[in-house]
C-alpha positions as CSV (number, residue, x, y, z in Angstrom):
1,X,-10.6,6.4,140.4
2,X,-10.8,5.4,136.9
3,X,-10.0,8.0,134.2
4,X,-9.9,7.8,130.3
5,X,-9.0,9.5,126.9
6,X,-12.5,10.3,125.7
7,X,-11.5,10.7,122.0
8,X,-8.6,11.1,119.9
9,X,-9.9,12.4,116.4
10,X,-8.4,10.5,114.0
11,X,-9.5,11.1,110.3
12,X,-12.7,11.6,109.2
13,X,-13.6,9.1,105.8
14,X,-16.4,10.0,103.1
15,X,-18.9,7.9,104.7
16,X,-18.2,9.2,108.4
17,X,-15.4,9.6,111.2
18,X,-13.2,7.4,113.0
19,X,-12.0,8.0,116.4
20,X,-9.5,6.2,118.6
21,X,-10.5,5.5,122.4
22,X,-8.6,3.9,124.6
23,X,-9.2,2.0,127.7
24,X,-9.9,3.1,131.6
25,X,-6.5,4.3,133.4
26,X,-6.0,5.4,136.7
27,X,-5.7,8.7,138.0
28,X,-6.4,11.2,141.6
29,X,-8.9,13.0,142.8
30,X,-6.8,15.6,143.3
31,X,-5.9,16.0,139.4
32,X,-9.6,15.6,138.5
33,X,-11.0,18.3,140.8
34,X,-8.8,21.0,139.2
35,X,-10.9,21.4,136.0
36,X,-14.2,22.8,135.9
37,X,-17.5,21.1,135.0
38,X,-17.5,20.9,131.4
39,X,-19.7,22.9,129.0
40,X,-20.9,21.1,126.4
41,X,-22.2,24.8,124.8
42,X,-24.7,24.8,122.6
43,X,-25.7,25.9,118.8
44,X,-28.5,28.4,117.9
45,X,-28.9,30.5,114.6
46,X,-26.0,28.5,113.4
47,X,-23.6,29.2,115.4
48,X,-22.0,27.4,118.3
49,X,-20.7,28.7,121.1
50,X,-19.0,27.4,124.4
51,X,-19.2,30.1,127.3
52,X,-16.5,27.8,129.7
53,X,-13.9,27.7,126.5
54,X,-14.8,31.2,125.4
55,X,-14.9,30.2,121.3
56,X,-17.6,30.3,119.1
57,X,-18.2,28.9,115.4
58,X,-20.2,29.6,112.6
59,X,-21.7,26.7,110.8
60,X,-21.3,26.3,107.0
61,X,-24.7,27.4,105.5
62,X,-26.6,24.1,104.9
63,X,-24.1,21.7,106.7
64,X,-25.8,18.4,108.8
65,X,-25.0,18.9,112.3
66,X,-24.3,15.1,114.0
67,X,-23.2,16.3,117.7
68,X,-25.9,14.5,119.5
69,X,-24.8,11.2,117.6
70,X,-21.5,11.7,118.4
71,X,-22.2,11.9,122.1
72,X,-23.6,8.4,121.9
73,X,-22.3,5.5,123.2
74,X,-22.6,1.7,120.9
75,X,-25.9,1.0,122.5
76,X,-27.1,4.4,121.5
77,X,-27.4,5.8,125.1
78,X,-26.0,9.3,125.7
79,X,-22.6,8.4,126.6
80,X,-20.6,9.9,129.9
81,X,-19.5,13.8,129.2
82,X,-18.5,14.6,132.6
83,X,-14.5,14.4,131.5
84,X,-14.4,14.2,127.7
85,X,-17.0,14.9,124.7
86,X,-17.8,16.2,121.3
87,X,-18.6,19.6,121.4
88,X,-19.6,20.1,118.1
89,X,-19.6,17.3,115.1
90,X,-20.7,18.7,111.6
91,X,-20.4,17.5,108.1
92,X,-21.0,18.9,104.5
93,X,-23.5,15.9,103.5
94,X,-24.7,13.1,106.4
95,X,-21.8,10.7,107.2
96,X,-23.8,7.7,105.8
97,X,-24.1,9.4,102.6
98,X,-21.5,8.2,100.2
99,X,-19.7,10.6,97.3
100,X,-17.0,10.7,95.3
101,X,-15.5,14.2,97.1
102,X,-14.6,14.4,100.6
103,X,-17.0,14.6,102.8
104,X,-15.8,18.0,104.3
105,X,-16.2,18.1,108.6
106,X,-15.3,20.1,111.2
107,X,-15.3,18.3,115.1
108,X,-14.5,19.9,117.9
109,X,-13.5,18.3,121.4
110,X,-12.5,18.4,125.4
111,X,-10.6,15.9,127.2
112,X,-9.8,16.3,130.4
113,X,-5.8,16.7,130.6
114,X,-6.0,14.5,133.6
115,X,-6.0,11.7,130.9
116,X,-2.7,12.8,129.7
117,X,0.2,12.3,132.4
118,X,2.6,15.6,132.6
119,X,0.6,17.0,129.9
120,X,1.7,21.1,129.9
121,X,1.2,22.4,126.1
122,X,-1.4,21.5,123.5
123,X,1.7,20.8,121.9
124,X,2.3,17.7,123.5
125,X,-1.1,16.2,122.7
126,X,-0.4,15.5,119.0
127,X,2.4,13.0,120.9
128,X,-0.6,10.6,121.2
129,X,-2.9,11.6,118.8
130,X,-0.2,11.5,115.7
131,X,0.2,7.8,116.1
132,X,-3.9,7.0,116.0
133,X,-4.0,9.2,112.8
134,X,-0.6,7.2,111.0
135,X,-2.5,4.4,111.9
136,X,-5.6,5.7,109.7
137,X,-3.2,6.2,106.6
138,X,-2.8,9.9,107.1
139,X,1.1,11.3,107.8
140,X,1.6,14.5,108.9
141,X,3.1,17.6,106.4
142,X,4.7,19.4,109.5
143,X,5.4,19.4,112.9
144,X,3.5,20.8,115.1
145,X,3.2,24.9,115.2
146,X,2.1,27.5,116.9
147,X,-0.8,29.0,115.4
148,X,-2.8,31.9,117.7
149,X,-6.1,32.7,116.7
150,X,-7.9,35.7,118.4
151,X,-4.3,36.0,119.9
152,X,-5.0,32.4,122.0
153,X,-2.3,30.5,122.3
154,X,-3.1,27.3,119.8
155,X,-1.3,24.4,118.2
156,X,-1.3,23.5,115.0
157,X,-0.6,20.4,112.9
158,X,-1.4,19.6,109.5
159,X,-2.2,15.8,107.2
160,X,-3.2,14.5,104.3
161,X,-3.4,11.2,102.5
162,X,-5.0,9.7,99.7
163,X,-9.0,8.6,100.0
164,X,-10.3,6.4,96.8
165,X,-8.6,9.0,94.2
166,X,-8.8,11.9,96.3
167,X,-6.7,13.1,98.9
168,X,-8.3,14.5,102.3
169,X,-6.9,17.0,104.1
170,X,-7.0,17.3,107.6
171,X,-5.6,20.0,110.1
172,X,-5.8,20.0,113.4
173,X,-5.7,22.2,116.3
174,X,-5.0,22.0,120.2
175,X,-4.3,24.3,123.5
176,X,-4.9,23.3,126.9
177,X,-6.9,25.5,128.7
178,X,-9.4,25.2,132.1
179,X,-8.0,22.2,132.6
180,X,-9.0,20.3,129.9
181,X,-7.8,19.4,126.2
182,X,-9.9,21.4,123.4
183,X,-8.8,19.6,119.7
184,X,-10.6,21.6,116.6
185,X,-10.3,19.2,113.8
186,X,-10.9,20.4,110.4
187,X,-11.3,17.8,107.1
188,X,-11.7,18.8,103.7
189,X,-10.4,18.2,99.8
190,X,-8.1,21.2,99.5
191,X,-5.6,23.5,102.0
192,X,-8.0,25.9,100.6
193,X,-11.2,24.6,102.1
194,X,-9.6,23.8,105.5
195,X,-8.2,27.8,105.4
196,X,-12.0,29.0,105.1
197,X,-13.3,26.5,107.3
198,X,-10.6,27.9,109.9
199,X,-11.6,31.2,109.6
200,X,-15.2,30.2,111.6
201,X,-13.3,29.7,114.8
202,X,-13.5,33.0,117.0
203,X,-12.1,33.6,120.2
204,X,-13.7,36.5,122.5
205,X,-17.2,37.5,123.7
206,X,-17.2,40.5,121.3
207,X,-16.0,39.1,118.4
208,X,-18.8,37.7,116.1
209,X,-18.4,35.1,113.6
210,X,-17.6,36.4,109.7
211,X,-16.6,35.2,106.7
212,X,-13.3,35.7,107.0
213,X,-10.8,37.6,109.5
């Protein structure tokens, strides 16, 4: 059976994202049939939320949301989501829409973790995943932390690099759970922005969404 890495975010640029893919592997059936069926969740009243994962996030007020794109492959089909897709793919102003700031995003993804061989910590997903982003021109500020939110066990890394005469910002965040690979990746101008965009993320059917924590 054929497996693959669905995405690896790598940077996301003023006039859109990249993303690294690589080609089919080989793996069992065995390691496949251990994760669920993945939830692709869904966004209403602008929020998403993801009932296999058990997250939710709020939506910047007045942000363009490009997830359907995103889940398309380069002949503009809806590409296979059975072991890897965007969850969610938003940006401040539509990718193709150039400016002189960065254009500030927030993606979220699932892999399956069959794709990563001996894979046991989200920690060891920015093994990969660092060398696709120092390929983009982006070097990483830190190593890899942990950094819970709703008290989830979550790992952290943090980037920048210049863009034009700006730098971008990037953080982010991994933990395996169900199974499966789930990256938040957060771009923006400042530390600042990518703190408040953070703060979106909830963990927890009871917890709602706010402006901050």
């Amino acid at each position: 059976m054929k497996r693959f890495i669905s995405f690896l975010i790598a940077a996301f640029l003023c006039a859109g994202m990249l993303f690294a893919q690589t080609s089919a592997r080989r793996t069992s059936n065995t390691a496949q049939s251990k994760a669920p069926s993945l939830s692709l969740g869904e966004s209403a009243n602008g929020v998403y939320r993801n009932p296999l994962f058990g997250f939710t996030y709020k939506l910047p007020y007045g942000w363009v949301d490009r997830t359907d794109e995103m889940r398309q492959d380069d002949s503009g089909k809806p590409a296979d989501t059975s072991k890897g897709a965007v969850l969610l793919a938003t940006f401040e102003r539509p990718p193709q829409a150039r400016g002189e700031t960065i254009n500030s995003s927030v993606v979220i993804a699932a892999e399956s973790a069959s794709a990563y061989p001996g894979i046991k910590s989200g920690a060891q997903y920015f093994g990969p995943l660092n060398e696709v982003i120092t390929k983009q021109g982006l070097k990483a500020i830190n190593e890899p932390y942990e950094f819970p939110v709703d008290g989830q066990p979550i790992v952290r890394c943090d980037y920048t690099g210049p863009l034009g005469s700006v730098t971008l910002h990037q953080s982010t965040l991994a933990m395996l759970l169900k199974g499966y690979v789930v990256s938040f990746t957060f771009v923006g101008g400042t530390e600042d922005e990518i703190t408040e965009l953070l703060e979106s993320l909830r963990f927890g059917k009871s917890k709602a969404p706010t402006g901050g924590r």
